[in-house]
VOFI-287033 format. One record per residue (C-alpha): residue in one letter; x, y, z; residue number from 1. Coordinates in pm, 1 decimal, m for minus. Layout:
BEGIN
+------+----------+----------+----------+-----+
| rest |       c1 |       c2 |       c3 |  nr |
+------+----------+----------+----------+-----+
|    A |        X |        Y |        Z | NUM |
...
+------+----------+----------+----------+-----+
This chain:
BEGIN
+------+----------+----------+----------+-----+
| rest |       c1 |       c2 |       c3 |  nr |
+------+----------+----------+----------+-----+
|    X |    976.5 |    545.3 |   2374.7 |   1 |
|    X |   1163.5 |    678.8 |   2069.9 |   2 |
|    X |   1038.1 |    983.5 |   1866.9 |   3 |
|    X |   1000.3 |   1141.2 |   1489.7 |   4 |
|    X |   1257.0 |   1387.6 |   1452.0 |   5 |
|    X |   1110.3 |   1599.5 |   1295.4 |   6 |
|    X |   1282.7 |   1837.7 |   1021.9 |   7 |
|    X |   1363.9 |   2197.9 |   1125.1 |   8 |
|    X |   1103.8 |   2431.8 |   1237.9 |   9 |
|    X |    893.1 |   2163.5 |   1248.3 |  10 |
|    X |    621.7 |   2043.2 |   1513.4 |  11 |
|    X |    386.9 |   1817.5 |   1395.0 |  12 |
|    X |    341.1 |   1549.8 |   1119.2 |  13 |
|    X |     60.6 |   1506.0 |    909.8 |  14 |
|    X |    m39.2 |   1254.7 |    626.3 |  15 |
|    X |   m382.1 |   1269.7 |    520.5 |  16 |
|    X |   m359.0 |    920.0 |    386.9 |  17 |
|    X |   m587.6 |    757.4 |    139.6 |  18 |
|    X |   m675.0 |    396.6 |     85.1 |  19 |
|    X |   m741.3 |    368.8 |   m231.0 |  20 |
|    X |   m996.2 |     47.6 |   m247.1 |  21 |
|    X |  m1209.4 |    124.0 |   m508.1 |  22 |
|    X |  m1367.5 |   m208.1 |   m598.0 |  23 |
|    X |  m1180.8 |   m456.8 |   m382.9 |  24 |
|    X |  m1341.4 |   m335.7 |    m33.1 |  25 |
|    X |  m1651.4 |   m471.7 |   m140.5 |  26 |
|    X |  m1497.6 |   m798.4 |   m219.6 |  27 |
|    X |  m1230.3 |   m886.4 |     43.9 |  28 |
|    X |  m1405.8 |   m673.3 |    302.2 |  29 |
|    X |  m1792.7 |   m722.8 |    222.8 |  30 |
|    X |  m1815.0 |  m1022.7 |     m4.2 |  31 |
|    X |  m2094.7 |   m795.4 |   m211.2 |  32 |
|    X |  m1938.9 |   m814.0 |   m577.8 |  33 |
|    X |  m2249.2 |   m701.5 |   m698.8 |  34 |
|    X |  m2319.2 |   m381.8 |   m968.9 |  35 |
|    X |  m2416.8 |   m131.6 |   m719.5 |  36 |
|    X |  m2130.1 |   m209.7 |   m496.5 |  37 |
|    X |  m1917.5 |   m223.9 |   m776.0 |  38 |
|    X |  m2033.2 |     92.4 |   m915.1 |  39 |
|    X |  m1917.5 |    245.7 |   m569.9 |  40 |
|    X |  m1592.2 |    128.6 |   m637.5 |  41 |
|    X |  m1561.5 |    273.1 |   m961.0 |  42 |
|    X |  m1688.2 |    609.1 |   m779.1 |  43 |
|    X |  m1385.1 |    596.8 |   m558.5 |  44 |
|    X |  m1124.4 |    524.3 |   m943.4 |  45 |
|    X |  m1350.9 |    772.8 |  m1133.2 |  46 |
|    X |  m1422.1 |   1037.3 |   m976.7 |  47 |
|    X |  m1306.0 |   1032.3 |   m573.7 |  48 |
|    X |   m966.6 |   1013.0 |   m647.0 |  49 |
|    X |   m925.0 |   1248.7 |   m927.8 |  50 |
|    X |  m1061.7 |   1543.8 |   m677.7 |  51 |
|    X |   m804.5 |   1449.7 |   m399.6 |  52 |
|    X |   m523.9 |   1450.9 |   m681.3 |  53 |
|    X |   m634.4 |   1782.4 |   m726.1 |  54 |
|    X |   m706.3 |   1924.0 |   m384.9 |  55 |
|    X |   m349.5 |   1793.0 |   m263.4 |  56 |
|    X |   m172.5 |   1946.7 |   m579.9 |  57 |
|    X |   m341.7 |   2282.8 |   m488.8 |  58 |
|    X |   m226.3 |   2286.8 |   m107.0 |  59 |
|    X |    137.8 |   2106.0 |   m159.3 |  60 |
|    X |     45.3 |   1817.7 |    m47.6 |  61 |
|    X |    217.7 |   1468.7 |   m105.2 |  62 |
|    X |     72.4 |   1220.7 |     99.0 |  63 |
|    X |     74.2 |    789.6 |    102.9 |  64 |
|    X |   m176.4 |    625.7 |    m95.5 |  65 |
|    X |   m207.5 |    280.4 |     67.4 |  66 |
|    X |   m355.5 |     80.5 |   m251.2 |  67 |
|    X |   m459.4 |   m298.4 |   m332.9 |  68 |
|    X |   m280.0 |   m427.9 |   m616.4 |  69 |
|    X |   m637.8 |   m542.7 |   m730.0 |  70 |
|    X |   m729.1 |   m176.4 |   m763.7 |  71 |
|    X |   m400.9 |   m105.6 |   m951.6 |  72 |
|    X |   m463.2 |   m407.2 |  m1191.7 |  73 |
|    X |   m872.0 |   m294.4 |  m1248.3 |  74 |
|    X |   m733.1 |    106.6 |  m1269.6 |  75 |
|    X |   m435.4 |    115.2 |  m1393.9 |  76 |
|    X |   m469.0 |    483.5 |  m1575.9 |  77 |
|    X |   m573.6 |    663.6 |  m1202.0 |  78 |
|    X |   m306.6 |    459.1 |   m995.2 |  79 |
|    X |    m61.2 |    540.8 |  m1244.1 |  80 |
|    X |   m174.3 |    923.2 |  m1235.9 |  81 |
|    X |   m137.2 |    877.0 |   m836.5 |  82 |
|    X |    206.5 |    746.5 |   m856.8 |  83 |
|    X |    332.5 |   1022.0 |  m1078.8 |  84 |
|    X |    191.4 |   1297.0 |   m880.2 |  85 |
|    X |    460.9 |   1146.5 |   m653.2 |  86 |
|    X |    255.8 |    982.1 |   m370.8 |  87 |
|    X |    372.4 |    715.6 |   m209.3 |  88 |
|    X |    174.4 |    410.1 |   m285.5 |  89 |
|    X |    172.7 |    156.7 |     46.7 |  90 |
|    X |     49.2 |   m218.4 |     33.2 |  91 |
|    X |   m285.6 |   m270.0 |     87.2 |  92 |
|    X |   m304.6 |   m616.3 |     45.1 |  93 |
|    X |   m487.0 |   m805.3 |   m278.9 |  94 |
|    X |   m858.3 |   m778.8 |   m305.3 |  95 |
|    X |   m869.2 |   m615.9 |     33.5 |  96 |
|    X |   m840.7 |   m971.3 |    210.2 |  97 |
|    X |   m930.2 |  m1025.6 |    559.3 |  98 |
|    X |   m624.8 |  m1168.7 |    717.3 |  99 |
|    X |   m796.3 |  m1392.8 |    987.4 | 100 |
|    X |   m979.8 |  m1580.5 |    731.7 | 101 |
|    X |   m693.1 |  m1688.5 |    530.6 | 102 |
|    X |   m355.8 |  m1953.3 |    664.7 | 103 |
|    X |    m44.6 |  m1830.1 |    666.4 | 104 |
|    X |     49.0 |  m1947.3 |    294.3 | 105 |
|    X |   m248.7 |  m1759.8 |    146.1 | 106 |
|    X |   m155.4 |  m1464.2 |    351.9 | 107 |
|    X |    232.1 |  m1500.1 |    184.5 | 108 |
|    X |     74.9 |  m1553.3 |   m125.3 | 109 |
|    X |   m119.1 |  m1263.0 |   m173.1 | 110 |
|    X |    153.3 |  m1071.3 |      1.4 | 111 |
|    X |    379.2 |  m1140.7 |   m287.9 | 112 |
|    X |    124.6 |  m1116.5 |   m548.6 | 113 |
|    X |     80.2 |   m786.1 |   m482.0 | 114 |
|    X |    458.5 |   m708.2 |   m423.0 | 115 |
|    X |    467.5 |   m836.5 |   m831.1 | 116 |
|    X |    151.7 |   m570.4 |   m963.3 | 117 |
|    X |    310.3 |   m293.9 |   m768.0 | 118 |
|    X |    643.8 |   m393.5 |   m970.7 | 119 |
|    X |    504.8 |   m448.4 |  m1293.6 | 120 |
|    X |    335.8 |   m111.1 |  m1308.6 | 121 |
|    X |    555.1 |    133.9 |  m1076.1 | 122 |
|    X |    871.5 |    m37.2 |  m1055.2 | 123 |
|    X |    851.8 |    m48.7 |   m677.8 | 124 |
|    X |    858.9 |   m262.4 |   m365.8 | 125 |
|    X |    639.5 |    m93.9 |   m112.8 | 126 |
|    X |    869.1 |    m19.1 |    236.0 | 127 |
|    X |    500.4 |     32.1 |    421.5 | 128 |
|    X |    204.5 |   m205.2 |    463.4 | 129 |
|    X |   m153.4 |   m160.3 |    627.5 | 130 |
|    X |   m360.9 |   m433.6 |    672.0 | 131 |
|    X |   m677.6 |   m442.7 |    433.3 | 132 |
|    X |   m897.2 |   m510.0 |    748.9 | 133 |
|    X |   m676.9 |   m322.5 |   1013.3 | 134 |
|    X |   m651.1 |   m663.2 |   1183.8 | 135 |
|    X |   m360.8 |   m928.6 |   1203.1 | 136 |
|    X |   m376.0 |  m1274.9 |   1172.6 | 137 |
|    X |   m106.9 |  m1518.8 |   1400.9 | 138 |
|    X |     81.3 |  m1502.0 |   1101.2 | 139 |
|    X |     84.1 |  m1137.3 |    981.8 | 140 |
|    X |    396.7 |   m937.4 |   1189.8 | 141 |
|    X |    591.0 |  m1226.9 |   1109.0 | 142 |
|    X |    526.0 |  m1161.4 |    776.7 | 143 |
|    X |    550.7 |   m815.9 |    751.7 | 144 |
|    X |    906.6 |   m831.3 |    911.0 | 145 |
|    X |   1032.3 |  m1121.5 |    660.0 | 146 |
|    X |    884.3 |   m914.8 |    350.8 | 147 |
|    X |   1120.4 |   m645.7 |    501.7 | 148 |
|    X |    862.4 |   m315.8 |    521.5 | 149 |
|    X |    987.7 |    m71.0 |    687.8 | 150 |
|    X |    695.2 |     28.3 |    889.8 | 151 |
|    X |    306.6 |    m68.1 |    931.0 | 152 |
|    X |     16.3 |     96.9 |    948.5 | 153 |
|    X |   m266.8 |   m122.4 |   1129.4 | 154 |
|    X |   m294.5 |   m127.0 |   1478.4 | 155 |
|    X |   m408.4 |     88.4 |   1762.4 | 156 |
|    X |   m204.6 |     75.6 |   2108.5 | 157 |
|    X |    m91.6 |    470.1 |   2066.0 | 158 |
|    X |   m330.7 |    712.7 |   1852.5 | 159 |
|    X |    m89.5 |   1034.6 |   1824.6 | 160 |
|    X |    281.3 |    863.8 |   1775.4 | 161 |
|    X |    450.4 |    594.3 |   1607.9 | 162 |
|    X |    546.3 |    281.5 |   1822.9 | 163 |
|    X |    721.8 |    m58.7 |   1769.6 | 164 |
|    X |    458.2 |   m269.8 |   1769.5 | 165 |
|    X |    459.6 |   m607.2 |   2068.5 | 166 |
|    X |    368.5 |   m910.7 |   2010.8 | 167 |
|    X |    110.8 |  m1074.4 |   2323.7 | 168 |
|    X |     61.9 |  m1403.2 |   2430.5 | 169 |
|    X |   m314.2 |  m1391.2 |   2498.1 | 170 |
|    X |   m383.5 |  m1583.1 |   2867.3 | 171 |
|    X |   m764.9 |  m1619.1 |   2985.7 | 172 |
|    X |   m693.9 |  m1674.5 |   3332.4 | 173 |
|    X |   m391.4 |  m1454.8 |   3432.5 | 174 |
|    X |   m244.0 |  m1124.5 |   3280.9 | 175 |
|    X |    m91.9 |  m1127.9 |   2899.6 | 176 |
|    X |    276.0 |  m1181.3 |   2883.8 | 177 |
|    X |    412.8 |   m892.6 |   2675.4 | 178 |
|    X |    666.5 |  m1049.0 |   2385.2 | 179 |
|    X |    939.7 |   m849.3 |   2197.3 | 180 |
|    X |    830.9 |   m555.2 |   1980.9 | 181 |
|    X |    903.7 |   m537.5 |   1646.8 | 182 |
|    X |   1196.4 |   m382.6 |   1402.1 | 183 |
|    X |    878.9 |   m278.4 |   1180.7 | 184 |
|    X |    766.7 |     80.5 |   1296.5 | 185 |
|    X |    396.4 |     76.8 |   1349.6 | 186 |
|    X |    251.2 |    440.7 |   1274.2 | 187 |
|    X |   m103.6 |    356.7 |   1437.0 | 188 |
|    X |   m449.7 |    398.7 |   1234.7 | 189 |
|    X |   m763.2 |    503.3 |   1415.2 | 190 |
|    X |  m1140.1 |    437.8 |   1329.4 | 191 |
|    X |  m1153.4 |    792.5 |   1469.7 | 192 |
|    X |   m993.4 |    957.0 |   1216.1 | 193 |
|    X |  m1116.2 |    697.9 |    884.6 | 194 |
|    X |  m1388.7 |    850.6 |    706.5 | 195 |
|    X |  m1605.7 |    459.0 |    591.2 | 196 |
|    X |  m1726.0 |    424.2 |    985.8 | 197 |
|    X |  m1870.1 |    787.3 |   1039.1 | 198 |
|    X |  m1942.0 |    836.2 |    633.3 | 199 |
|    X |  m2005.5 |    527.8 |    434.1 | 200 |
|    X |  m2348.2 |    387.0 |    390.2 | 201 |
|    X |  m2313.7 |    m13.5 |    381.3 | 202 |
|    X |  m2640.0 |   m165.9 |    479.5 | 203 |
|    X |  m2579.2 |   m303.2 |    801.7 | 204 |
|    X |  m2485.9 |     90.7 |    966.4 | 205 |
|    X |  m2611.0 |    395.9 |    793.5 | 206 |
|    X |  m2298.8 |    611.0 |    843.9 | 207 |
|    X |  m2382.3 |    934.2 |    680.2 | 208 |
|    X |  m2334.4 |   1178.7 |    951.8 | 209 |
|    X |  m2346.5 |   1509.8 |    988.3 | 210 |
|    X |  m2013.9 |   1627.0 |    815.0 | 211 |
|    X |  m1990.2 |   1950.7 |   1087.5 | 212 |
|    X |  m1969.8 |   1686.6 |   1329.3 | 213 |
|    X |  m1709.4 |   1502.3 |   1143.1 | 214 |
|    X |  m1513.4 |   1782.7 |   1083.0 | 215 |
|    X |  m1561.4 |   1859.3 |   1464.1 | 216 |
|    X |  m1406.7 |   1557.8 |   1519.7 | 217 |
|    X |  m1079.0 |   1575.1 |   1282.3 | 218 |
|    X |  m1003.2 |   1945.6 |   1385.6 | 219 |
|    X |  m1037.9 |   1841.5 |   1777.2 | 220 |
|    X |   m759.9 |   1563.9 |   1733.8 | 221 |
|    X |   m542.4 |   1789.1 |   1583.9 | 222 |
|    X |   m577.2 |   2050.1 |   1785.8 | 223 |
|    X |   m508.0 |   1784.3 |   2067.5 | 224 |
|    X |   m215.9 |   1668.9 |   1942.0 | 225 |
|    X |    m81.3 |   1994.1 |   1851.7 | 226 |
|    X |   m122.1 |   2142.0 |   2163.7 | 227 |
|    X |    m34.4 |   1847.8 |   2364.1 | 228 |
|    X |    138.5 |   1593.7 |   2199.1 | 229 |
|    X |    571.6 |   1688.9 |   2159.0 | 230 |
|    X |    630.2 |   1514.0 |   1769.9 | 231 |
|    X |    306.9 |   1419.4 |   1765.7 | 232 |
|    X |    180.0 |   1217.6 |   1424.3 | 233 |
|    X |   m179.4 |   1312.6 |   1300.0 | 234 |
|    X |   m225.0 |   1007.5 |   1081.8 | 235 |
|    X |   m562.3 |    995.8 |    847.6 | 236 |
|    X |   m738.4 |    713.7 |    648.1 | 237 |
|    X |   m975.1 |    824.6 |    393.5 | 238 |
|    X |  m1125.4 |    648.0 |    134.5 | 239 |
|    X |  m1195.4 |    807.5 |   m232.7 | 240 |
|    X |  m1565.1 |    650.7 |   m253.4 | 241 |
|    X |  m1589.8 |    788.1 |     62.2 | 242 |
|    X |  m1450.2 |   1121.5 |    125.7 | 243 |
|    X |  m1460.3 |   1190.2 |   m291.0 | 244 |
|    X |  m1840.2 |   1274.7 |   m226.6 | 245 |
|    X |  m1879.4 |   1638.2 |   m350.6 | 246 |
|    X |  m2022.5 |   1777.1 |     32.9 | 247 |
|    X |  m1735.8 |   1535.2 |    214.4 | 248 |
|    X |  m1492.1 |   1779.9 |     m2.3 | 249 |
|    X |  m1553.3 |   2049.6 |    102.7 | 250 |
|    X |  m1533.4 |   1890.7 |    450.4 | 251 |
|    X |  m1212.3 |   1763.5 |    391.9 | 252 |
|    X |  m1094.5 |   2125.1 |    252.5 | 253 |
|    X |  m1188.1 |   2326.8 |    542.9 | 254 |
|    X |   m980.6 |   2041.5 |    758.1 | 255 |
|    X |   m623.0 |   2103.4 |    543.2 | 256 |
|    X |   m727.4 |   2495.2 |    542.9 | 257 |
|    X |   m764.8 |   2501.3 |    924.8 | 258 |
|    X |   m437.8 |   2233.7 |    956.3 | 259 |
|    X |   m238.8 |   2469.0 |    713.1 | 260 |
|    X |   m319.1 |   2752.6 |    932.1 | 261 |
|    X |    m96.2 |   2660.8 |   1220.2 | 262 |
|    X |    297.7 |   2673.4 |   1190.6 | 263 |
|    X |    525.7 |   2416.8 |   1157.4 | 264 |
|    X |    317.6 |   2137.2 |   1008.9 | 265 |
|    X |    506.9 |   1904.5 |    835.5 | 266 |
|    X |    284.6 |   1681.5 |    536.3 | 267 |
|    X |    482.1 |   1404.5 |    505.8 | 268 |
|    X |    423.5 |   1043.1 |    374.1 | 269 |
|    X |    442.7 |    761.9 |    625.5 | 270 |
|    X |    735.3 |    668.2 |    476.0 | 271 |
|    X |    895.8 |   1031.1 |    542.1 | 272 |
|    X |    779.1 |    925.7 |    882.6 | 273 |
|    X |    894.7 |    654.3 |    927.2 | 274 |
|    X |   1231.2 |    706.2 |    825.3 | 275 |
|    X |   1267.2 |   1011.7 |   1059.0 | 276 |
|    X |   1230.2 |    803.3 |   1377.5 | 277 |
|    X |   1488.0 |    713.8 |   1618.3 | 278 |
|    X |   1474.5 |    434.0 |   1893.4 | 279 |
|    X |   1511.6 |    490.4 |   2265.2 | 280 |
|    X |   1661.9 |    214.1 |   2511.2 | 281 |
|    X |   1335.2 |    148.8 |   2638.1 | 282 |
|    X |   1271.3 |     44.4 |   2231.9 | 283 |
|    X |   1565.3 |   m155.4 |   2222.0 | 284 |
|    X |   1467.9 |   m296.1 |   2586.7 | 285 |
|    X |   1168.8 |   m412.7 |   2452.5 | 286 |
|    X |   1245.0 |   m557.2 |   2095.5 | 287 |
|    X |   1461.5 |   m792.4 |   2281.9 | 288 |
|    X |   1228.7 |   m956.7 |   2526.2 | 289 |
|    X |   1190.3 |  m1333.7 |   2505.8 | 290 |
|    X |    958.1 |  m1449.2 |   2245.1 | 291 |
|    X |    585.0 |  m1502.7 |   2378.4 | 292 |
|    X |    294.5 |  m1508.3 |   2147.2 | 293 |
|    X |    m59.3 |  m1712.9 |   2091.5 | 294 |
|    X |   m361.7 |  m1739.6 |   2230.3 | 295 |
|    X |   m459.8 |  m1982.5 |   2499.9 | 296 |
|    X |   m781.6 |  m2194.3 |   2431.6 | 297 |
|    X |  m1117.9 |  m2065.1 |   2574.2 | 298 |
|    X |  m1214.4 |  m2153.5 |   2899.9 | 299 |
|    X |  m1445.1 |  m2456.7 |   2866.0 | 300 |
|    X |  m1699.1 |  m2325.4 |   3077.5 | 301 |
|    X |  m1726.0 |  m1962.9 |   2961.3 | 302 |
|    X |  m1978.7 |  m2029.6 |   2661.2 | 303 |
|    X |  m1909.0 |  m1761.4 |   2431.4 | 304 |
|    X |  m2212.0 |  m1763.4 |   2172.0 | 305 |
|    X |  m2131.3 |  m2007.7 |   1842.8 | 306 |
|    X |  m1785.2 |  m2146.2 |   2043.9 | 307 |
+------+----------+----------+----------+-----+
């Protein structure tokens, strides 16, 4: 597997990346366009994201900002505030869509929609894209190759280094068939290290923990993958309705103090990332394996509850 070279003097990468939802989470994601939840979104514009402009300008920090265009177009003022503090901004999507709900031409659609809002009010086309939902539909590598990102952020088959992502066709009966990975770098997201799971109060899971426990938590996989992992990636998502919270702060201070401690930390946007890695054989091995992809039809008598 390739690497990140990383620049000089240099061990580790770091982007404590944000996804800046605001109000479309609780529309794509949760269907719940009510006041309260869309109060919470306006938390995350209002208030969550002006402190993490602010904490990140006091440490040097420039990090990615992966953003729905529907939270650019609703808060324009803050996005534009993010942008000029020279984040990256990555697509996010639309309204924080759920790509397995939606065909292929919806998916496009709102792919391109987007691609015109980030235009219109940065005069940029996004080179990285995570998944609102962190999931993929049949249709969604395809389309993040033919929209020409340079890397993804979605998917989970490394935690602590970038990867060109594979493509599977899914057998019920005998073992997967591995297809050709992708051009498109995937720099992996984990639920471990996203603040809404452990955090976020939504009704159907309290969240809410104990933020010593969280911070345990964050600190440990760094110190992991600082200790153990050669060009290791330490890859955050945090949320500004989320994390913004005035004791999550002071959390998420205490991480970047206790990151900033240790030499040769390198906070870089995914696209800095990206761009610093370089392929391997066994990469170029497996981006050309013969296409397989799909998934084969259930079993007819393994009776999966509502199949």
């Amino acid at each position: 597997m390739g690497k990140v070279k990383m620049p000089k003097g240099k061990k580790i990468a770091v982007n404590i990346g944000v996804d800046f939802d605001a109000q479309s989470l609780w529309l794509g994601g949760f269907n719940r366009p009510s006041p309260s939840f869309m109060s919470r979104g306006e938390f995350g514009a209002a208030v969550g994201t002006p402190r993490l402009i602010e904490l990140f300008k006091r440490h040097g920090i420039v990090t990615t900002f992966f953003t729905p265009a529907h939270t650019v177009d609703t808060f324009p003022d803050i996005s534009k505030k993010v942008f000029e503090a020279g984040h990256e901004i990555g697509h996010h999507g639309y309204y924080h869509e759920n790509p397995t709900l939606i065909t292929r031409d919806t998916e496009r659609r709102l792919l391109d929609l987007a691609f015109k809002t980030y235009k219109n009010h940065f005069g940029i086309r996004p080179t990285g894209y995570r998944s609102p939902y962190w999931d993929y539909s049949d249709s969604t590598l395809d389309l993040v190759e033919e929209s020409g990102f340079l890397y993804d952020s979605s998917l989970m088959a490394r935690d602590l280094v970038p990867y060109r992502p594979q493509r599977w066709q899914v057998r019920w009966e005998k073992g997967n068939i591995a297809g050709p990975a992708s051009k498109v770098l995937e720099i992996p997201v984990s639920w471990y290290l996203d603040d809404f799971p452990a955090l976020a109060y939504t009704g159907n899971q309290e969240g809410m923990s104990d933020t010593d426990a969280v911070y345990r938590r964050w600190r440990d996989i760094f110190d992991y993958a600082y200790k153990n992992q050669e060009n290791g990636v330490y890859a955050m998502a945090l949320h500004p309705q989320i994390i913004g919270q005035a004791h999550h702060m002071m959390m998420l201070e205490r991480l970047v103090e206790h990151i900033k401690s240790h030499d040769g930390v390198w906070f870089a946007t995914c696209e800095e990332i990206a761009k610093a890695w370089e392929d391997d054989d066994e990469d170029r091995r497996l981006m050309a394996l013969p296409d397989a992809r799909g998934v084969e039809k259930m079993p007819d008598d393994y009776h999966w509850p509502g199949k």
